[in-house]
N, C-alpha and C positions, 0 to 999 in steps of 0.2 A: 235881636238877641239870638236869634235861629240861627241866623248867618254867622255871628260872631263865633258861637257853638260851633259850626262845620269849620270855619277857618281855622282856628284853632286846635280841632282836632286833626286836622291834615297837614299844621302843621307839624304835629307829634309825629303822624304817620312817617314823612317826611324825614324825622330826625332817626325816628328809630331803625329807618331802613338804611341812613347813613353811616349811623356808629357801628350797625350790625355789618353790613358790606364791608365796609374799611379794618375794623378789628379783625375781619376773615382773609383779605387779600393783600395785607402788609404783612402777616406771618407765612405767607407761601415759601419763604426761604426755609423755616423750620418746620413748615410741613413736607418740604420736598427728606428731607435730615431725617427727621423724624420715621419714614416710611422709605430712604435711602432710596428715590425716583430718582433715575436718569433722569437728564432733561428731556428726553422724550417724551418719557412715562409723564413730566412734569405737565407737560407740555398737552397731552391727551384730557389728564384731569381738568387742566382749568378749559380746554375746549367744550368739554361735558357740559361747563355750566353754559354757557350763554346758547348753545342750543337745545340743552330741556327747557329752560327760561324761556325760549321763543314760543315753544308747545304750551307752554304755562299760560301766558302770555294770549295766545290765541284762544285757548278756552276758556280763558277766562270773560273775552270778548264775548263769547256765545253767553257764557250766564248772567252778565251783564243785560242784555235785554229782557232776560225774564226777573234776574234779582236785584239789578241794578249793583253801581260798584260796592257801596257799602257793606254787605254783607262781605263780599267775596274778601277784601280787607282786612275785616276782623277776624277770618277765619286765616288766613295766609300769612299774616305776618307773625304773629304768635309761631305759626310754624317754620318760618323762617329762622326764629330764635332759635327753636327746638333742633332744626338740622344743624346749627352751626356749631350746640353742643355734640352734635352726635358725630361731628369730622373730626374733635378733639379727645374723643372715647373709642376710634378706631383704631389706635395702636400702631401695630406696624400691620395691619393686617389691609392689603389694597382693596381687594373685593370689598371689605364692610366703607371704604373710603370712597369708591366710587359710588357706593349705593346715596353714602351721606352726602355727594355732590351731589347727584341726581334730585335729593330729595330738593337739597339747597336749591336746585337752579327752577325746578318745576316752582317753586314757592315764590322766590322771586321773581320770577317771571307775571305771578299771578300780582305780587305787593307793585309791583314797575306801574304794570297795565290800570290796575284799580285804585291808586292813589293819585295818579295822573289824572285820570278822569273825576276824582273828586276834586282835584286842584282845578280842572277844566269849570266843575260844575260852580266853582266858589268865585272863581273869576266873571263867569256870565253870571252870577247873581250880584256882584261887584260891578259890572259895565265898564271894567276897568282891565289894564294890564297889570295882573299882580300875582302870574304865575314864576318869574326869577327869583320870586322872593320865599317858596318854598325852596327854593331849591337851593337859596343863599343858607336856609334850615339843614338842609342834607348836608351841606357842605362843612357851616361849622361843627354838628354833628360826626361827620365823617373827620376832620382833621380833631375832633377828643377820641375819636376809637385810635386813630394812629400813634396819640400820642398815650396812651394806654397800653399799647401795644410794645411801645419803645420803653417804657416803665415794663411791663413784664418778660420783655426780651430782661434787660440790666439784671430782671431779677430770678431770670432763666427759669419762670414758671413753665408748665408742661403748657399741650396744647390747649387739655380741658381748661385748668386752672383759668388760662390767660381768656379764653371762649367764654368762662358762665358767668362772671359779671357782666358783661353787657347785654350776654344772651338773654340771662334773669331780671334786668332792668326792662328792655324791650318788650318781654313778655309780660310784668306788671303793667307798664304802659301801654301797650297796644291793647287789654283787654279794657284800661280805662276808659281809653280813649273812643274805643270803638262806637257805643251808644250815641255818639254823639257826631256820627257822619250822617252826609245826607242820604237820605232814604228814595228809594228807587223815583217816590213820584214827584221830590222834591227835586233829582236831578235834572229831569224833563220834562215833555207838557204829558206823561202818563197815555200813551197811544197805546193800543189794545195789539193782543199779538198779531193780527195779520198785518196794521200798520208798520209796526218794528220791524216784520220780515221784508217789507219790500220798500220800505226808509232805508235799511244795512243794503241792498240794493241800489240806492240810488246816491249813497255815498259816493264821490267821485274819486277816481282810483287816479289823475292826473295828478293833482295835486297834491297828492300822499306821496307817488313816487319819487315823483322833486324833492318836496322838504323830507323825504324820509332819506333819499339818496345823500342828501346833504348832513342829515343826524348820523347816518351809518358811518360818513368818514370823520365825525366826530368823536362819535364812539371807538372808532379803531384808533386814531389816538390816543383816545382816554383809555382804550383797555394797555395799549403800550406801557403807560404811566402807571397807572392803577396798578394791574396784574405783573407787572414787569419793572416797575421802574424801581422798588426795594431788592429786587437781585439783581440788576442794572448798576446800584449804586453798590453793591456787595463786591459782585463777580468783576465787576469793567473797570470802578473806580478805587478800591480798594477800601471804601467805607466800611466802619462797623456792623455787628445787628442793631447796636443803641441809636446810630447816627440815621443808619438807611432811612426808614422809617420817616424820618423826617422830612425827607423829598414829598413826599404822601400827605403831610402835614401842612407842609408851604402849599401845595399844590389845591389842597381844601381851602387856604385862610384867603388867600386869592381870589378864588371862587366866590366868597361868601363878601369880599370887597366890593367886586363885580357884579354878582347878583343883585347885592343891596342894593344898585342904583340904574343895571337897566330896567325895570321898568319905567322909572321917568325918561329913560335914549329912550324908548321905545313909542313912549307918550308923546314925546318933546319931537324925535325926531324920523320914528317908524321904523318897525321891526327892519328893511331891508337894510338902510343904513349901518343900524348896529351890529347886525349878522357881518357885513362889511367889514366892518372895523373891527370887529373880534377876531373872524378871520386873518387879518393882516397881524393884528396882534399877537394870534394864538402860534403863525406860521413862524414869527422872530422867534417866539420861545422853544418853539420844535426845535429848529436852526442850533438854538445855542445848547440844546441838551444835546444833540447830536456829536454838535463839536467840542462839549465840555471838556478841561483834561483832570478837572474832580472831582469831588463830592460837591465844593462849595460853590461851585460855578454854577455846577449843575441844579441845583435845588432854585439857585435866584432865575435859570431858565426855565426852568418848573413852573415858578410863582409866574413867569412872563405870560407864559402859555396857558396857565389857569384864567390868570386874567381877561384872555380872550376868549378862549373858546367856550369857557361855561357859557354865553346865552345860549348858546345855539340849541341845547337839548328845552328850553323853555319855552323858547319862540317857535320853535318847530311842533309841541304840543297846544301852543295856542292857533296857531295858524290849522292845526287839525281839528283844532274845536271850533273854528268859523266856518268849515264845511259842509258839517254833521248835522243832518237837518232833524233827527232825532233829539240832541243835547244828550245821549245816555253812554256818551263814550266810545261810539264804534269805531271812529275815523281815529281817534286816540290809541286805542287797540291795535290798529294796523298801522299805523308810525309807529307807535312802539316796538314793534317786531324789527324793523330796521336799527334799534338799541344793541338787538340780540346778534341781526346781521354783520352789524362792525364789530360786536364782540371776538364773534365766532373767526370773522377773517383776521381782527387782533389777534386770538391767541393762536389762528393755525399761519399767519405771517411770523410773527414773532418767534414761536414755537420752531419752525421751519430753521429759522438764525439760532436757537439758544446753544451756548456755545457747549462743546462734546470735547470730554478729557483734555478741560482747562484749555483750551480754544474758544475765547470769547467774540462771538458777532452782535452781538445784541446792538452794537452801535451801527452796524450795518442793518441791520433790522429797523432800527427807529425812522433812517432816510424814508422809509413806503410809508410811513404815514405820515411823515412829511409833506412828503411831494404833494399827498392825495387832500390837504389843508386848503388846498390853493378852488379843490372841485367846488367848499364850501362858497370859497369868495363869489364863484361865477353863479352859482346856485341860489344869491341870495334874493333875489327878483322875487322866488317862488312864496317865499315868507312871508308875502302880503299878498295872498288868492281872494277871491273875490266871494264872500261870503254865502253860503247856500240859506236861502229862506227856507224856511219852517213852512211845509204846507198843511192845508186843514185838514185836507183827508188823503194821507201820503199814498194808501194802497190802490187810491182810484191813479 
């Protein structure tokens, strides 16, 4: 029953940080409107997030061995809610917009790092692979924020308006849900502080840089798509605000097809394989957004490239939870930051192309994360490291 309790709440966690992300980065076209951002200026904002988020992200690591991820959870994603209202109550005013970034990305950065590591902890109490299947949660979650999103574009709600249903839905649930994660000694075997400090120590930093190398140029696709690929189908293809949105949509429901079923590729036929094959998959679907000539092309190359490349951010957090001879998240914490790594180079690659006084590159932009699809395939060896035992007394 204990266990059913955490799975389930992580599930939640899972969902709420999806609809909340998504509801916030499909309206980037009318945030940029709204606050009349160059695409430079555009381009600076969404960079802010995924490098407060790395800071986040890393401190959060630290309070993790004294508080375990639980806590830190309940406290971050409620605020996460909270920032996304407070980007839609900034007006036209940039300073109070970049503050509400800032708070946005520090907070998720902490919800990224501490939900992972509770999905980490429910899987090794499962003996099982059945970390894609939160994330199959984020995704259907994320493709009802987009299509939310597309419902109050039609209905040309402002920013708040369109922000506090989900923000206030998030915030009921996450404080529901909270009570019912696992608690610091349920995540690991409860080692005393001097063990914790020199266990984080003995975490092996090889095997993080591989699969975190290989997440980070996941992530800079997905920030393409994600952060980019609604003013992508605006500015390049000549889609609506109603229709964009919906790239964002396919791009989740794919995901959530995918998720659902590799953990059994993963069971059936191990993690390297499938990272394989996703990769090949994910690289057809880059291809065809690349060379779209519309909306409609474009979106079914969307759904192509969901379908592949969502394991890869799963697999890469289990394969860092068989290192971790703690169980309390560390090794999760520091892949994770390669999340923020491919974000960071997503939006200042992207950013760099977005096009200036109706001069559109964005399709020249998307080629670099293309190309960089392919480091996944050679990368995927690392997805199956060799698991670090648990020792009895880490700090001798």
């Amino acid at each position: 029953m204990r266990d059913r309790q955490a799975r389930l709440a992580t599930y939640g966690a899972f969902a709420i940080q999806g609809l909340c992300f998504a509801s916030l980065v499909t309206r980037v076209p009318q945030i940029q409107r709204v606050h009349d951002l160059s695409d430079g200026d555009l381009a600076l904002v969404l960079l802010l997030v995924p490098v407060i988020a790395g800071v986040g992200s890393a401190l959060s690591g630290m309070l993790f061995t004294r508080f375990g991820s639980g806590p830190v959870l309940r406290v971050s994603q409620p605020a996460v809610c909270l920032a996304i209202m407070g980007v839609g109550l900034t007006g036209g005013n940039l300073g109070a917009l970049y503050a509400a970034t800032a708070l946005f990305g520090l907070f998720v950065g902490a919800v990224d790092a501490s939900m992972n590591a509770q999905a980490v902890a429910v899987e090794r109490h499962e003996g099982k692979s059945v970390l894609s299947g939160f994330y199959a949660v984020w995704s259907a979650a994320g493709g009802a924020g987009a299509l939310w999103v597309a419902l109050a574009n039609k209905l040309d709600l402002s920013l708040f308006a369109g922000f506090a249903p989900p923000a206030l839905l998030g915030i009921a649930a996450s404080l529901y849900i909270g009570r019912h994660l696992y608690k610091k000694d349920e995540e690991g075997s409860g080692p005393s502080a001097a063990e914790l400090k020199a266990a984080a120590k003995n975490v092996p930093w090889k095997p993080i840089l591989l699969v975190g190398t290989a997440m980070g140029c996941f992530y800079l696709a997905d920030a393409a798509i994600s952060t980019y690929g609604t003013k992508y189908l605006e500015d390049e293809l000549d889609a609506s605000s109603v229709v964009a949105p919906l790239a964002y949509v396919a791009y989740q429901i794919a995901m959530i097809l995918s998720r659902g079923v590799a953990d059994f590729g993963v069971r059936r036929r191990g993690p390297v394989a499938v990272v394989r094959i996703g990769a090949l998959v994910g690289f057809v679907g880059m291809v065809g957004v690349v060379a779209a000539p519309n909306a409609a092309v474009a979106i079914a190359a969307v759904t192509v490239m969901g379908l592949g490349l969502c394991v890869v951010a799963p697999i890469s957090f289990s394969a860092a939870g068989q290192v971790d001879p703690t169980g309390l998240g560390i090794a999760v914490s520091r892949v994770n930051l390669f999340n923020y790594a491919g974000f960071v180079l997503g939006a200042a690659v992207i950013g760099a192309f977005a096009p200036e006084e109706g001069e559109s590159n964005l399709r020249v932009a998307f080629m670099i994360p293309t190309a960089l699809i392919l480091v996944i395939f050679f990368l995927a060896p690392s997805f199956a490291p060799k698991p670090a035992a648990v020792e009895e007394n880490v700090a001798a």
